[in-house]
N, C-alpha and C positions, 0 to 999 in steps of 0.2 A: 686538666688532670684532677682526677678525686684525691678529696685534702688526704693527707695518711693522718695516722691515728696519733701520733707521738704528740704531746702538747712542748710547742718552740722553747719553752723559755725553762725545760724542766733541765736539773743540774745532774747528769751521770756519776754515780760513781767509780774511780779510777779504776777498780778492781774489785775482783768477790772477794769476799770475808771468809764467809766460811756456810757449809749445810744450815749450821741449827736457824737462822736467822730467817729465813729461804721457808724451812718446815711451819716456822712459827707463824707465818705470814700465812703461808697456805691453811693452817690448820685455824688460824680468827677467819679467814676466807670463806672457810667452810661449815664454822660455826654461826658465821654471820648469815648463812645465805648464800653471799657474794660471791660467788665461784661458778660462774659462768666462763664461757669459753675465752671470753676476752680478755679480761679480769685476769684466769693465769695468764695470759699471751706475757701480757704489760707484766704482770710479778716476774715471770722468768726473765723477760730481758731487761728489768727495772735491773734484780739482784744478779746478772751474772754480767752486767754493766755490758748490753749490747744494745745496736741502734734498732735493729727491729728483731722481731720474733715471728714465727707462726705454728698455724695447728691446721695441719693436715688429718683427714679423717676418711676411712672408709667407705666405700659406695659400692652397692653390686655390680657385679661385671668388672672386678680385679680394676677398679678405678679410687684415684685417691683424690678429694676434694678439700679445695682451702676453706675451711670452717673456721678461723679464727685468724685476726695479725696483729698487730702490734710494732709503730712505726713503718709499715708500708701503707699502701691504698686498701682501705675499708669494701671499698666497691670489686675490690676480685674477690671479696668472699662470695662463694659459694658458686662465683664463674670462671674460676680456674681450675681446670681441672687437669690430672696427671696420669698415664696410666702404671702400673705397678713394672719396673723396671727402669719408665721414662725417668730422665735425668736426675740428680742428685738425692730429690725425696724417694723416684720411684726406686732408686738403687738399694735406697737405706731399708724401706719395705720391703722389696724383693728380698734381699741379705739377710735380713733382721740383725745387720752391724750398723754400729753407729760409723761416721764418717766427718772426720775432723779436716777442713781443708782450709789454709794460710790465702788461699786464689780462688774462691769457687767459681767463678766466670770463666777460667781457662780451664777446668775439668773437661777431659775429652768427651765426658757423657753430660755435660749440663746443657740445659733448655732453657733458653729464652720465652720469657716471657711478660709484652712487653704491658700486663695492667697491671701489673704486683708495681713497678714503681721501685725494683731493688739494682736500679743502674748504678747506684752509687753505693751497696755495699761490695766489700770485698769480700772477707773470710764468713766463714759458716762452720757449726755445728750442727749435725742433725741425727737426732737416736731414735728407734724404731719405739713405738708407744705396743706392748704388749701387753694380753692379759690373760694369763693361762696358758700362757706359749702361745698365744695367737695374736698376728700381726692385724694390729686396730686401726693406727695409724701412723705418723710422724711429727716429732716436735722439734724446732729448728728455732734456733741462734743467729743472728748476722750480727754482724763489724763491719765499719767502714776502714777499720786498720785493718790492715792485710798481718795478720795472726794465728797464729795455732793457740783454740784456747787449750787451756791448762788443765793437767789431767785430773783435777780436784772439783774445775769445772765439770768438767764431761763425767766426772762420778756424780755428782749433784744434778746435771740434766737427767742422769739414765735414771737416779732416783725419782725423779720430778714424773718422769715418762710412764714409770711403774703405777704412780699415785693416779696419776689422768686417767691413765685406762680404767682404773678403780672408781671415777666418779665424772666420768664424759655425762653419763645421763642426768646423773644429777645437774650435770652445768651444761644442761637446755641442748644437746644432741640426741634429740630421741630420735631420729632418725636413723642412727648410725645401727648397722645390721648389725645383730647380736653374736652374731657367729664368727666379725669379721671375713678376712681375703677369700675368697671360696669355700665358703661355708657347708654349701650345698653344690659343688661344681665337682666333680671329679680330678679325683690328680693320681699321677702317676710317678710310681719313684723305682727306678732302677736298681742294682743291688751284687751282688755275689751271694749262688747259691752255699748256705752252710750245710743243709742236711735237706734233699730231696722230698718232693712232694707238691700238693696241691690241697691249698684249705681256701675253705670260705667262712666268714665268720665277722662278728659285733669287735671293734676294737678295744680294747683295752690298755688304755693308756698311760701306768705306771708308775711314778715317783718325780712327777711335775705336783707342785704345790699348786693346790686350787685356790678359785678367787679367797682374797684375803678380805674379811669384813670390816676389820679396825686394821685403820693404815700408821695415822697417828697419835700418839698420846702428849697430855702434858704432864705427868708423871711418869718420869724417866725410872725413879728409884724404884718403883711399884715392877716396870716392863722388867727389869733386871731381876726383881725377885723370880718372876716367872721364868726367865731362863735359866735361874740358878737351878729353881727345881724340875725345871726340862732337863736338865741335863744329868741330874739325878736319877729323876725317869729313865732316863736313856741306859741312864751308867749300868741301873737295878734291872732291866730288861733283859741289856747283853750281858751282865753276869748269869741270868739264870738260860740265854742260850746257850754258852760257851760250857754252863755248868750241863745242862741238859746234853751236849752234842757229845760230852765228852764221857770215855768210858769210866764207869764208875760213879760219875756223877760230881766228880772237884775240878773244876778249873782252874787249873795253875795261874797263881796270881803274877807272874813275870810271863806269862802269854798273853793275858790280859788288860794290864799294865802297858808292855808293850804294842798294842793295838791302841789302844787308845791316846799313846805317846805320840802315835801315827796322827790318829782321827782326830785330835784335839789340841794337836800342835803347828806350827808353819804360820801364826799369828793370826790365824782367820777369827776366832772367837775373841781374838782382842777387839778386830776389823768389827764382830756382830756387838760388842758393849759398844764400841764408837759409836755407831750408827744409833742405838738405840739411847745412848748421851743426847743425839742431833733431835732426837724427838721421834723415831720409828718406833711401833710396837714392838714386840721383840719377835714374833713370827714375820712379818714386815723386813726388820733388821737381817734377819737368818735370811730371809729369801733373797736380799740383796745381795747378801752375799755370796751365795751359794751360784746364784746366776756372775759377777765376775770370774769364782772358782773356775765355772764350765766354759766359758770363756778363755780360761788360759789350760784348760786341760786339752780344748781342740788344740792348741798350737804347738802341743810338744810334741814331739814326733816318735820319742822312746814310747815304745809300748807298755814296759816295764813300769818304768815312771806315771805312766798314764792311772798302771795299776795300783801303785801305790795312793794317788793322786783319789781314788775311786775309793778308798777307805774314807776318807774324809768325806766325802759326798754320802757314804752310807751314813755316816753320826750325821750329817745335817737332816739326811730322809727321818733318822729317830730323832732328832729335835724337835723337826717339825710336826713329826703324829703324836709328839707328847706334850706341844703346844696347840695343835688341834687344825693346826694349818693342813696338814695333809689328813688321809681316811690311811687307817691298816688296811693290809691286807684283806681283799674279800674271801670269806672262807670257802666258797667255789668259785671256779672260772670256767666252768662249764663250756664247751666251742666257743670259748674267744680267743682270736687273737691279740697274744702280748707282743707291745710297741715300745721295746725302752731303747733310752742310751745304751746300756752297758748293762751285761748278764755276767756273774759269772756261776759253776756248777751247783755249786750249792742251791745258790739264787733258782736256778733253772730245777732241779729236781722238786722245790718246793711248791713251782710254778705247775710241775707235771702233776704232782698229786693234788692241784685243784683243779685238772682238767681242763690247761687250756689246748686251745687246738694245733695252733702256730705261734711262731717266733721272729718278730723281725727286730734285726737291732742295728742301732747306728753307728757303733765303735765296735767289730768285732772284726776275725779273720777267721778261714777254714781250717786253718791248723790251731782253732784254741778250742782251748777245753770244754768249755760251755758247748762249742759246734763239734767236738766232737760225741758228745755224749747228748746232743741233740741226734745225733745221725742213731747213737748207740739205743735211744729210745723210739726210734721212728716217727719224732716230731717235725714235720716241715720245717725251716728254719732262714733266714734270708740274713745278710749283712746290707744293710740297706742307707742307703744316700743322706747328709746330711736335710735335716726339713722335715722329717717324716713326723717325727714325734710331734713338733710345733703345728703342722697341719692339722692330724688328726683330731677330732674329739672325742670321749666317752661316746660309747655304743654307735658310732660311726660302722656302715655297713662295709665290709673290706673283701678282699681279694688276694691270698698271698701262692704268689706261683713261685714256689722255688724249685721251677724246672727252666721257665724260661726269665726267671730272676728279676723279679719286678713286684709291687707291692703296688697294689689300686687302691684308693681311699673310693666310698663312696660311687661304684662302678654303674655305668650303664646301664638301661633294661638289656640292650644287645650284646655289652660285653659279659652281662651276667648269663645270657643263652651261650653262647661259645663257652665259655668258662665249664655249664653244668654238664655240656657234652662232653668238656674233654673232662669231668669230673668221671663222669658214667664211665666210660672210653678209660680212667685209671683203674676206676674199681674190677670192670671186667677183665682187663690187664692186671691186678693182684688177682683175680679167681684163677685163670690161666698161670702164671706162675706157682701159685700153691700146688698146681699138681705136680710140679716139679719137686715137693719136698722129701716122694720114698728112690725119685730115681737119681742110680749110681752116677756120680759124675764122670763118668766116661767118654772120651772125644768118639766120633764117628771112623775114626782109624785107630781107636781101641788103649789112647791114652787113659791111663787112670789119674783125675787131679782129687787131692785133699783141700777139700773146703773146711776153712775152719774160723773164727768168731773171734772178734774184739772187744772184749768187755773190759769193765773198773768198779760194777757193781751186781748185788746178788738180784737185785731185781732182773738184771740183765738174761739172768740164765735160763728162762723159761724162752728165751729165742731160739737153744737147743733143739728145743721141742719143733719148734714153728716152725724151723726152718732146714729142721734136719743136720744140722751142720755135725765136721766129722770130729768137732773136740773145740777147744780153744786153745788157740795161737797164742793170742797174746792176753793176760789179763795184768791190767795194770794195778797194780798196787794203791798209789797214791789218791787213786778217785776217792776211795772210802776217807781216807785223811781228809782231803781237800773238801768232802762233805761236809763232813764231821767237823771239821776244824782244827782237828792236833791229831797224832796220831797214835793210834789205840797204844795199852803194854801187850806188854808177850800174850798173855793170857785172851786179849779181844780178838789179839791178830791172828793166834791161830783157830779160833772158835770160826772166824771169817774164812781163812784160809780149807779149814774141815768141811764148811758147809760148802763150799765152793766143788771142791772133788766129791764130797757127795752127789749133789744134784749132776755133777762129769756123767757118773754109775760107770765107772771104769774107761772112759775117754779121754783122750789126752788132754791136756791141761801144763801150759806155760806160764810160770809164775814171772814176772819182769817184776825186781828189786826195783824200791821207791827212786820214782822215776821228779824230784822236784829242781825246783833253782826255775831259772828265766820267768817263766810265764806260770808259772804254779808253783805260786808260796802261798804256805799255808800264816791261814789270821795269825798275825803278832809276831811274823818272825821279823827280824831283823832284820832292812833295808840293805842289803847288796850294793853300791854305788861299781854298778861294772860299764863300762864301754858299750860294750858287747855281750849282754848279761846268757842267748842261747849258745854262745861259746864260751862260759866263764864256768863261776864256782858252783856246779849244778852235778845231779844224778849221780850215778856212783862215786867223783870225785868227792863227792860231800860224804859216803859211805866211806870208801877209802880215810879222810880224813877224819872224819866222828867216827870210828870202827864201830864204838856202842849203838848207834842206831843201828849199823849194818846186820852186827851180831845177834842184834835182838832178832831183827826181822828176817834173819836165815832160822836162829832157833824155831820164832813162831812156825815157819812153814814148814822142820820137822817135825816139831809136836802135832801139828794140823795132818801132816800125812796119816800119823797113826798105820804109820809101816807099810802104805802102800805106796807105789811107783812115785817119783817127785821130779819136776824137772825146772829148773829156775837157768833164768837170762839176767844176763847186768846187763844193762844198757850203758849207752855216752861212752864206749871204752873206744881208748884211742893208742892202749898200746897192749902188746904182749905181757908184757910187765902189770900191767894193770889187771889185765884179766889174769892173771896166775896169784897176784895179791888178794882177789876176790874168790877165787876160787881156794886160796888156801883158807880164809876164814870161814868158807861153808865146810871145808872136810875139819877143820877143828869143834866146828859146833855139832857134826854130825857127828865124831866120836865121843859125844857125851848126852845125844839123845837115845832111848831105846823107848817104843822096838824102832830100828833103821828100817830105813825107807827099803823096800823091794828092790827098786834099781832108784838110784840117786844120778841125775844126769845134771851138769854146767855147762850152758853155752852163752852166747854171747852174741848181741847186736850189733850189726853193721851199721853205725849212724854217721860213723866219723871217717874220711877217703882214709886218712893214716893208714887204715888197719887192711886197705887193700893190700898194699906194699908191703905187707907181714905175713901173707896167706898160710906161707908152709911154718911157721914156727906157731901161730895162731892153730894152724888143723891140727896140728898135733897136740893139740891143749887141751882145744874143747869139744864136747860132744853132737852138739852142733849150732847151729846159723841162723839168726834169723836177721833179715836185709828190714832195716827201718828206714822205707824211700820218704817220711815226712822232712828226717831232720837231715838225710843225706844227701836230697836233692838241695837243701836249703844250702850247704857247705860244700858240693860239688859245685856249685854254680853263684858259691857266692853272693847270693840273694834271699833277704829275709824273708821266712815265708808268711808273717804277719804282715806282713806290706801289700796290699788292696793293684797296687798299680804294678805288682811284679808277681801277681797273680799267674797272669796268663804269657807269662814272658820264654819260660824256662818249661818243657816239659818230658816228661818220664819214655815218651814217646820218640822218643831222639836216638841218633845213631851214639852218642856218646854214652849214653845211659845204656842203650841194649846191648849195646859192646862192652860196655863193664857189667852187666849182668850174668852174661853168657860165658864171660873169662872167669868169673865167681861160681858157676855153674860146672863146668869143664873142671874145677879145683876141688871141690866140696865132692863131685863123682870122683872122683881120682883117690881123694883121701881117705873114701867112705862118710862122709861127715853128711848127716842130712842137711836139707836148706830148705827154709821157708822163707815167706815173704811177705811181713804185717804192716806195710803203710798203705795209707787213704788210697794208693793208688792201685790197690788188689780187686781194689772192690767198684773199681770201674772196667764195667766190662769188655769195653775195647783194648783195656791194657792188660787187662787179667787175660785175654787172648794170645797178645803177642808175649805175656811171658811164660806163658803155656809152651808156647811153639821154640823159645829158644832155653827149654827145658825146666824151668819152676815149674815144678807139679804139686808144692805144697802155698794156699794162699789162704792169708787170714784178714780177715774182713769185718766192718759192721754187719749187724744182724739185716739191716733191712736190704743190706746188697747181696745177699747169697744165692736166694731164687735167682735175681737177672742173670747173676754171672751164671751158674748152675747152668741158666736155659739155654747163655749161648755156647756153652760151651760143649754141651751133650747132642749139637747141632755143628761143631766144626772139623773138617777135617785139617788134622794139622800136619800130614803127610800133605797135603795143597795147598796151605801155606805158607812152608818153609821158603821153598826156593822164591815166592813172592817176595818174603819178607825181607830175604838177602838182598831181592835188586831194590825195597825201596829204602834200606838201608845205606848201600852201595851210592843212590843219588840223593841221600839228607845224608851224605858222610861232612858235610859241614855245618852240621852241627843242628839243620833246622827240623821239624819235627814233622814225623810220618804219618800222624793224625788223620788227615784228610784223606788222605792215599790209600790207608789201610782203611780207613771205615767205608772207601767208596769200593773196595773190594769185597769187606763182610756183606755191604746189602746187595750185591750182585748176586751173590752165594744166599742170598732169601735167612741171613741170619740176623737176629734181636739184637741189634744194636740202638 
């Protein structure tokens, strides 16, 4: 057996100390020279007091090779090898998680291997070695005590892990492929469509910190002045956003204040001076920390919280372009695909006016703002599988189908032939639909339906145009806030509100009061700690209870009228009472604007089951209805609809849902009360079909769904079918969804579905 590397007679110490001792060593290592592969093996398991160590390293063909040990057999270097998943190294690669185990010999995924010479450790540590998000390769710990090291350890490996990748070539791995795990291989990541489409396009990979040049220093006090005034930088940048977004030009210093109480609080900038005490740079420092951050942001499961959690990660992104670690913004994005974690609207609007082509993102859901007003601009858009960002590189050639919801890194010559035909194949499929935009939407047995549009901004309105639509359903209020950052005074909001029925030119137009709380707070508001924050203190509750907000923002949209027709919706209303409370504050404001609106109408959205069970005391209130299927299927049934895995669990298509549609239908004709119908699911045409047939004839939609729907439906007889629809009703009368059933009937009938 080949001698191992550990020399017999050397005296272990009982336990680690601490980082800075650990950095110190590494940083003479590499002033001396001496920082070859082996060299750290022996420093990491000298200082974190283990019997041997190794260094796994990358090799083409998703294979990971022992390049360095320390205290095992010298002689498997570089003839051991692993493939990327195989047992505990390949696990920690594949994952890009570290992996702390008390037994690693009885791990149901470990591999034997009998030249390494490690029969006689027990426990292991091993953390992925990344550099730029990309998986380089693995740096590993053993004990012959059968132990869990210590979470001070495994902070100190994951730092150690960070530096390697930073200086592998330096320390005589020139062989190690520059790009690391599949570099140049193709990969494929699955997804949830957020906004329909097909792009091809250079990646653009976002608010990952690039290589870092200076890892460590021996002037601590020096690294610290420079995050002082990073974060200066940072403070002086968002002041003059928040100033700039907001009308007028002053950013209220307790909105501001409070964003930052956010972004600068939770102990993490304690956590970035420690590190940089231990001897880190102070971009070095930030990045380490920013990577445990994202870390514990995958594992919470409130969304909300998630969102909170994502302020903080925005001041780290401006720490680090004011320390020089990261690049700004490029001032075009010209057809690239953007690859990030986390979007939200603001973020994305900025991103459309530098032309990017697509959106795929790692943390998002269909029902969030960002995907919706992805859909609202006609950008492709994807919710896309953990790994995506870390695979990808800058200007990586990509693929984003968010029809059949899947994102390609790096595509085939073949899969790029399939691809440009079904590319050709969409575009002639928009020429075909465009002619669709002068004709009436009338069914083939002489229904008349109202198509109408979903917007939250004035850029929005030129889809009027495009797409012919008969007005707008729904415009949301909040978008413009949630852009902007705070929310206009009287005087922005109706300047907004005027331009808006302008560009209408006499079209109907639904104003929905700020619609915020759960998933859309605006920058610096105060933290919510709810349970269940899209059933807590949100949308008109918060108007109810602040009446001043309410007030203002019914004033703005009389004066915006300037005396013509005006029709506004509360949304989140869950009782009679509530809606006649909102409804008193619009006629107090509107006897004190002049000139009065032409016809002043109040109605109200069905978001919450409650108000089914009020119908006749509700018709008699308001003027009329509109069914918001995002947030009423999510509380009919119980299931969040930010939740990825209960996506496709629950849907609109169902006997339970058609059967409360149609009894809301049968009530709204009876009492006269119009009814429309503005969730995500109008604007899919197979459903905007079946609520055709059980009488919705008014549906409001994104811009870029109105052609489809349009096409199939000026091609359906709904006199043929009705009685269908009742028998596949009659057999999903428990509960399961007519989906299948019904679309195998549209294509029978030669209709675009």
């Amino acid at each position: 057996m080949a001698r191992a590397s550990s020399p017999p007679n050397r005296r272990r110490r009982p336990k680690f100390a601490d980082a800075r001792g650990l950095f110190a060593r590494l940083r003479e290592a590499l002033a001396s020279g001496a920082a070859s592969l082996p060299d750290i093996a022996r420093l990491v398991a000298e200082e974190l007091a283990g019997d041997a160590s190794m260094i796994y390293v990358a090799r083409a063909g998703e294979v990971l090779e022992l390049a360095a040990t320390y205290g095992l057999n010298v002689s498997a270097v570089g003839r051991t090898r692993l493939r990327v998943g195989e047992g505990i190294v390949g696990i920690v690669a594949a994952s890009g998680d570290a992996l702390n185990l008390a037994d690693a010999q009885n791990h149901p995924r470990y591999v034997y291997r009998a030249e390494i010479g490690e029969d006689a450790m027990a426990s292991m540590l091993a953390v992925p070695v990344k550099r730029a998000g990309r998986i380089l390769g693995v740096l590993g710990v053993m004990s012959r005590q059968a132990r869990v090291f210590a979470a001070v350890e495994a902070e100190a490996m994951a730092t150690v892990a960070m530096l390697l990748a930073e200086i592998l070539a330096a320390a005589g791995a020139t062989d190690l492929p520059e790009e690391g795990f599949s570099g140049s291989l193709s990969r494929r990541y699955a997804g949830h469509v957020l906004s329909p489409g097909i792009a091809r396009g250079r990646i653009l990979a976002y608010g990952a910190a690039g290589p870092i040049a200076r890892l460590l220093t021996d002037d601590p006090a020096a690294e610290l002045t420079r995050l002082e005034r990073a974060v200066e930088t940072a403070n002086s940048n968002l002041d003059g956003l928040i100033a700039a977004s907001l009308p007028g030009g002053n950013a209220p210093r307790d909105v501001l204040e409070a964003y930052r109480m956010v972004a600068q609080s939770a102990g993490w900038m304690t956590q970035v001076r420690q590190a940089i005490g231990d001897g880190l740079t102070a971009e070095t420092a930030v990045d380490k920390v920013a990577r445990a951050l994202r870390e514990r942001m995958r594992r919470i499961a409130d969304p909300y919280l998630r969102e909170r959690l994502a302020d903080i990660e925005d001041m780290i992104g401006r720490l680090m372009v004011a320390l020089g670690g990261m690049a700004p913004k490029p001032e075009r994005a010209d057809g690239y695909l953007l690859l990030v974690r986390r979007l939200g609207p603001a973020d994305l609007l900025d991103w459309h006016s530098r032309g990017i082509a697509g959106v795929a993102i790692e943390e998002a859901s269909a029902s969030g703002h960002a995907a919706i007003l992805a859909r609202a601009l006609g950008i492709p858009a994807l919710a896309v599988e953990r790994g995506a960002v870390e695979a990808a590189r800058e200007g990586d050639d990509a693929l984003l189908d968010a029809e059949g919801a899947t994102l390609i890194l790096r595509p085939e010559r073949e899969v790029l032939e399939v691809y440009e035909r079904a590319l050709a194949a969409h575009e002639v499929r928009a020429a075909a639909l465009a002619a669709y935009r002068d004709v009436p939407a009338v069914t083939r047995d002489g229904t008349a339906i109202c198509l109408m549009l979903n917007v939250g901004l004035a850029l929005e309105l030129d889809q009027m145009e495009r797409t012919g639509a008969d007005g707008i359903g729904l415009y949301r209020t909040e978008i413009a806030a949630l852009a902007a950052g705070g929310i206009p005074d009287v005087a922005g909001q109706a300047a907004e509100y005027g331009r808006v029925l302008d560009r209408a030119r006499g079209k109907r137009v639904q104003f929905r009061t700020l619609d915020l709380g759960a998933d859309k707070v605006l920058p610096g508001e105060a933290i919510q700690t709810e349970e269940n924050p899209a059933m807590g203190w949100r949308s008109l509750r918060v108007g109810l209870d602040r009446p001043a907000i309410l007030r203002r923002q019914l004033r703005a949209l009389l004066l915006g009228a300037q005396g013509r027709p005006l029709s506004i919706m509360f949304p989140m209303v869950a009782t009679v009472e509530e809606f006649r409370a909102a409804r008193d504050l619009l006629e107090a404001e509107a006897a004190r604007i002049r000139p009065s609106p032409e016809r002043l109408e109040a109605g109200t959205m069905i978001e919450v089951p409650s108000l089914l069970f009020q119908l006749p005391g509700l018709l008699a209130e308001t003027d009329f209805i509109s069914v918001g299927t995002n947030d009423l299927m999510q509380f009919l049934f119980a299931a969040d609809r930010g939740t990825p895995e209960l996506a496709a669990r629950y849907d609109t298509l169902s006997a339970p849902v058609l059967e409360m549609l149609e009894r809301l239908v049968m009530a709204c004709n009876e009492a006269g009360v119009p009814l429309s119908l503005c969730g995500e699911a109008a604007g899919r045409p197979l459903d905007a079909l079946a609520f055709a047939a059980i009488g919705v004839t008014t549906l409001s939609m994104s811009g870029n769904a109105i052609l489809p729907v349009k096409a199939l439906l000026v091609e359906a007889d709904l006199d043929a079918l009705r009685p269908v629809l009742r028998e596949l009703r009659r057999a999903g009368a428990a509960g399961g969804s007519i989906r299948e059933p019904l679309a195998a009937w549209a294509r029978e009938h030669h209709l675009p579905v």
